[in-house]
C-alpha positions in Angstrom: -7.4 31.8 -17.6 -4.2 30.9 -18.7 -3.3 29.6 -15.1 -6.2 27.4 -15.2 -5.3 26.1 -18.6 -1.4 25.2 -17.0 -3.5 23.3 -14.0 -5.0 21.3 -16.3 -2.3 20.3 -18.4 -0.2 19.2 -15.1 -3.5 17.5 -14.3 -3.9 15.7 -17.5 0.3 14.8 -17.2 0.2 13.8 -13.8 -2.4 11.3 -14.7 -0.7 9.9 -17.8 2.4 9.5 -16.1 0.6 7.1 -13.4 -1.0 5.5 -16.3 2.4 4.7 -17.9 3.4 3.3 -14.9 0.8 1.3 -14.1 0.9 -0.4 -17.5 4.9 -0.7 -17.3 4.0 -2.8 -14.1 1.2 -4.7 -15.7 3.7 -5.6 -18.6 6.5 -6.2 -16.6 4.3 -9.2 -14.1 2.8 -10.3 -17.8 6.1 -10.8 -19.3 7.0 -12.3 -15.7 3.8 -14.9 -16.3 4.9 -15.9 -19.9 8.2 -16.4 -18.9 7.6 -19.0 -16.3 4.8 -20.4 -18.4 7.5 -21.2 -21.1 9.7 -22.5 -18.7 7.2 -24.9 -17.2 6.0 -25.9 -21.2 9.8 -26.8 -21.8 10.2 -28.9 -19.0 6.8 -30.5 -20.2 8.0 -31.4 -23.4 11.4 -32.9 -21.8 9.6 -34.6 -19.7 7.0 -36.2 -22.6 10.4 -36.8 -24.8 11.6 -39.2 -21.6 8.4 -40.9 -21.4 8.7 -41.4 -25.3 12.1 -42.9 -25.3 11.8 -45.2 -21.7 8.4 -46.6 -23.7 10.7 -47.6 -26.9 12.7 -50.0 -24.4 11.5 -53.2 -23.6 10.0 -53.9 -20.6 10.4 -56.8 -18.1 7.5 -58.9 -18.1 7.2 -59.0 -14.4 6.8 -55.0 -14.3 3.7 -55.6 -16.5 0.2 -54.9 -14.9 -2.5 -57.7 -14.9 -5.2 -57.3 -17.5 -7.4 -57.5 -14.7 -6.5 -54.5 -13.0 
């Protein structure tokens, strides 16, 4: 009886312990995912900020697209 009751507790710890570690890797490639995605927002926003400022300059006229097209 006892016995049993020790089997089942390893069991039961066993299981949890490759539950934890399968959420410590889900976490880890999430945090991974978020990481990159902030990297790739940041460039965006450098990016936008250098479109801002190169439309505050003038522009030559001859650079100018035709109404037309």
């Amino acid at each position: 009886m006892i016995e049993n009751r020790l089997v089942e507790i390893e069991i039961k710890l066993a299981r949890q312990e490759d539950l934890v570690d399968t959420l410590n890797q889900t976490i880890y490639r999430q945090q991974k995912k978020i990481d990159e995605l902030e990297a790739l927002c940041m460039a965006l926003v450098r990016r936008m900020q250098e479109v801002r400022q190169g439309a505050d300059e003038p522009r030559d006229p001859v650079d100018e697209i035709p109404p037309h097209y």
